[in-house]
N, C-alpha and C positions, 0 to 999 in steps of 0.2 A: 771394365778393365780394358787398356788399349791390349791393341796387337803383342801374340809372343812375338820378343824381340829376333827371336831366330827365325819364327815366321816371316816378320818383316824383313828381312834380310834377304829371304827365301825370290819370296814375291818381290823385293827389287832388283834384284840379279834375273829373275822370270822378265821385268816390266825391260829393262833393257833390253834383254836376248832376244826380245818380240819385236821390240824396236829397230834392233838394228840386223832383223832380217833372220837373227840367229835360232830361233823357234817359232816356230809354226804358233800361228793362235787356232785351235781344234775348230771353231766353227767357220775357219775359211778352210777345212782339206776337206778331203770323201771319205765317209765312211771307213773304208778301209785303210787310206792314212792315218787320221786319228785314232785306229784300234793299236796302229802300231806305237803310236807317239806315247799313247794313252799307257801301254804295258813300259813304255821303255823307259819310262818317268816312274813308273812303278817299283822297278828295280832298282833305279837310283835313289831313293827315296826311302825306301823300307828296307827295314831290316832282312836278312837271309832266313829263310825258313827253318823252323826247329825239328830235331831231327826224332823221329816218331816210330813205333814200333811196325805200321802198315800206311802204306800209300799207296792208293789201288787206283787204278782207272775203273771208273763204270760206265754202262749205257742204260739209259733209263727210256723206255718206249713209250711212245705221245699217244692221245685220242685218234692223231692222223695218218698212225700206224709209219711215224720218221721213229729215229731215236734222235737223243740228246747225251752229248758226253757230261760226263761226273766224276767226280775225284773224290776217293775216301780219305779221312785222317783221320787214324786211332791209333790212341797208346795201348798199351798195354793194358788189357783187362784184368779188374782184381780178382782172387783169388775168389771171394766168396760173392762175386756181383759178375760171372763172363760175360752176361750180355751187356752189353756198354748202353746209356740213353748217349741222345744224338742231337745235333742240331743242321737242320735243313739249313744250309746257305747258299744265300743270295747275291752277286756281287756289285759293285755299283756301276757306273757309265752310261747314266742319262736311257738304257732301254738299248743303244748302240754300239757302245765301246766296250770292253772290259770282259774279263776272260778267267779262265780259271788260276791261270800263271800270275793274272795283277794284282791275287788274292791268298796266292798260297803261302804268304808267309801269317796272315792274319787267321786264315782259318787255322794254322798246324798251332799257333799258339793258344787260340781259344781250344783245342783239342787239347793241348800240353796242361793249362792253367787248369781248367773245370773240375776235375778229366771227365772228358766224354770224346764221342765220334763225331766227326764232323761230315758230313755229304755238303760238297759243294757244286752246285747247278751249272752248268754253261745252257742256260736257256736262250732260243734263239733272239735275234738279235736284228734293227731292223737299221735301215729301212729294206732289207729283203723279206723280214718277217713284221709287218705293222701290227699296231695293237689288234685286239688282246690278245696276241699269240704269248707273247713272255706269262701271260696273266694263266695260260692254258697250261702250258709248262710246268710253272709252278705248282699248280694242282694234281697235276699227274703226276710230278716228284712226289708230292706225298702221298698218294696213292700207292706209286713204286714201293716206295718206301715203307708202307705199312704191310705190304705183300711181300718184297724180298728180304726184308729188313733181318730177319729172322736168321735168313742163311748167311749173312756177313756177322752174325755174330752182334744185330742193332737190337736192342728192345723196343718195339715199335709203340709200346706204352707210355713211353717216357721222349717224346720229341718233342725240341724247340724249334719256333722258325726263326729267324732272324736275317738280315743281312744290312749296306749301307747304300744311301740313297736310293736310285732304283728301284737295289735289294733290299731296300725297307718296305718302299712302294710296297712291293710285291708281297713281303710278310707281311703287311699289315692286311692286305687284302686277300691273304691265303687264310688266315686268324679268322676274320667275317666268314669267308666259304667254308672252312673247317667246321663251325659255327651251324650253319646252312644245313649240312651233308652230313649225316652220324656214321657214313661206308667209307668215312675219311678217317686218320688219325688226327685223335683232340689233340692241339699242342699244348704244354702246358707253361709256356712264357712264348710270348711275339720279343725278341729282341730287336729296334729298331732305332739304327744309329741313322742321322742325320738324314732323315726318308723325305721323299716329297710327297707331302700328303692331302695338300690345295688343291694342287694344277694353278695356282693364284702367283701372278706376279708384281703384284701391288700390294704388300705388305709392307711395314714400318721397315723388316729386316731386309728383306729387298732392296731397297730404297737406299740402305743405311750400307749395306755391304755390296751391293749388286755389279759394282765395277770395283779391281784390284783388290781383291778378294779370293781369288785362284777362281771360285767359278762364278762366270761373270752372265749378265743377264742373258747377251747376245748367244751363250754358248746353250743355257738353260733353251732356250726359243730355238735356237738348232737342232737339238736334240729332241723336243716337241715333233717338229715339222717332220723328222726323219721317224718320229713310232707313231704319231697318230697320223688317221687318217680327213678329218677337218675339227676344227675349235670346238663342235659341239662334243666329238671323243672329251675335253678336258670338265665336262660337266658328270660322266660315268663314274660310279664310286672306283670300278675296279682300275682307273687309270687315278682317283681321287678319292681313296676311302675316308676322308674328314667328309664326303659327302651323303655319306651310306645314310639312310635313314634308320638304323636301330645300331648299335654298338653293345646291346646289351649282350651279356654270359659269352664274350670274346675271352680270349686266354689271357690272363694278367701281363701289362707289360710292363718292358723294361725298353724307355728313350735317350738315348745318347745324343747331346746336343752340343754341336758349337757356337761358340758366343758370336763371331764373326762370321756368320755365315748367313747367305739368306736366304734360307730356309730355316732357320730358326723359330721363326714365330709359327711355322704351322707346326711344328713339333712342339710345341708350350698349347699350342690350339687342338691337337690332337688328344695331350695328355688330358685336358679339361672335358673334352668330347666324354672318354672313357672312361673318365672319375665321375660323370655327372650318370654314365648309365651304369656304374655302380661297379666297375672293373676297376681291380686294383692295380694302382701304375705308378711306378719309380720315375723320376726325369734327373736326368745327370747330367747339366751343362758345363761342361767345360772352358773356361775362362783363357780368353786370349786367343784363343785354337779357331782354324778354319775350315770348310770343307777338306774333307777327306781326310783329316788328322790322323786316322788312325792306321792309317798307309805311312806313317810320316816316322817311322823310327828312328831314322837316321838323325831326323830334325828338331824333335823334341822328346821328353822323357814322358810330356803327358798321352802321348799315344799308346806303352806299355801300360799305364794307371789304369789309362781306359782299358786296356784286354783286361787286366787282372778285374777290376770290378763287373764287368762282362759278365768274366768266368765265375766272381762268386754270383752274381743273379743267377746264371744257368746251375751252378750246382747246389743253390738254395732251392731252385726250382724241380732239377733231375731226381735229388735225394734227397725229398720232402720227407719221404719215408722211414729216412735213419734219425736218430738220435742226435742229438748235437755235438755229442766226442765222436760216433761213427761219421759224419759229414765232416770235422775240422781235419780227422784221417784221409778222406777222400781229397780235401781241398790240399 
């Protein structure tokens, strides 16, 4: 299917305002430009966050004895279920950009749709912090989480990881550790939208979508350069978990893919990875749609599609337990 036509519209109003000076292309600023550019396009773009019964700031303490900030979203817990299950999130921006604010309107609605709680990460971010620090993070969030989970009212028995790009990266590679390590909480669904999970930029989909596409090759390779620290980092599973040598009794997932995106084909090679070691995995490609779709509420209708089927995997996944009229109640 070609390009959504609102997409296309999107990205030729992008392709001129680059041209003629008017927006920055992200892998010509620093770091710190880009995180700004990065949020400010966030807001423009995405819908306004839905409005929820708690939204907490957390701080979640690292291996290195830093802490990391966190943001809770929960609705309202039911009557006969208080403790809420949860999903760990990740957010996207390459390991460099991207924050808790680029994400809060997609986490408060995956907390609205499911219902469940959402904790969402601001793991560090580099190139102050190179790999595997985000990869460190991540694991100590669910640690956190399975230790304090308890006092915020989270059932730490019922946790999904999930996040987009990066914060796919990341959950898919938390799902393997979680795996690894029985003093972790088991997740019981990886949700992972449009994750890079090669480190490869020589696929069909690369090739095919890799420029005028919103994320373009040049930016992909900047963001490389600013979290790892040399080319042999993109051969480690945990920066490329399509490399991991066993995938077997990982947590069931659920892959969010864009059709025009390239990264596309490691998410079609990731699902095969996990179907062939006998984990059971959903892949949802959405037709037309480009990176980061699901930031895109303003600009399309298929980025709400996407949360809502999101939200029924997670609450197929949270409330295996119930009945199929007590789950159609919770949905």
């Amino acid at each position: 299917m070609p390009l959504h036509p609102d997409l296309e519209a999107l990205l030729d109003m992008v392709e001129i305002a680059t041209a003629t000076g008017k927006r920055p292309v992200i892998h010509e600023l620093t770091p710190t430009q880009a995180r700004r550019e990065f949020d400010e396009a966030s807001t423009a773009l995405d819908l306004p966050p839905e409005a929820l019964a708690r939204v907490e700031a957390l701080q979640i303490a690292t291996r290195d004895g830093s802490h990391i900030d966190a943001r809770l979203y929960a609705p309202r817990a039911r009557g006969d279920d208080p403790a809420l299950p949860v999903l760990l999130h990740f957010h996207s921006g390459g390991f460099t950009v991207g924050s808790l604010a680029s994400h809060a309107s997609l986490c408060s609605a995956l907390a609205t749709h499911t219902p469940c709680a959402v904790v969402s990460v601001a793991y560090r971010l580099a190139p102050e912090h190179k790999f595997p620090t985000a990869v460190h993070d991540a694991i100590d969030a669910l640690a956190w989480l399975g230790t304090h989970g308890a006092a915020l009212g989270l059932d730490a028995t019922r946790i999904a990881v999930g996040g987009d790009s990066a914060g796919g990266t990341l959950s898919a590679v938390l799902a393997l550790a979680a795996r690894d390590d029985p003093t972790l909480p088991q997740p019981c669904l990886q949700v992972l939208c449009y994750a890079g999970l090669g480190g490869d930029t020589d696929s069909p989909s690369h090739r095919r979508y890799g420029q005028g596409h919103l994320l373009d090759t040049e930016t992909i390779d900047w963001f490389y350069r600013q979290y790892l620290h040399d080319a042999q980092d993109r051969h480690d599973w945990r920066f490329a978990p399509l490399r991991a040598a066993d995938h077997r009794g990982v947590a069931p997932a659920w892959i969010v893919l864009a059709e025009c995106d390239p990264l596309c084909d490691e998410g079609h090679a990731y699902a095969r990875k996990l179907a062939d070691a006998g984990v059971p995995v959903t892949v949802r490609e959405y037709a037309g749609m480009v990176h980061e779709f699901l930031r895109m509420g303003n600009i399309v209708a298929e980025a709400a599609q996407a949360h809502e089927d999101i939200a029924r995997a997670l609450a197929g996944a949270m409330y295996a337990h119930e009945a199929p009229e007590q789950l159609a109640a919770a949905i």
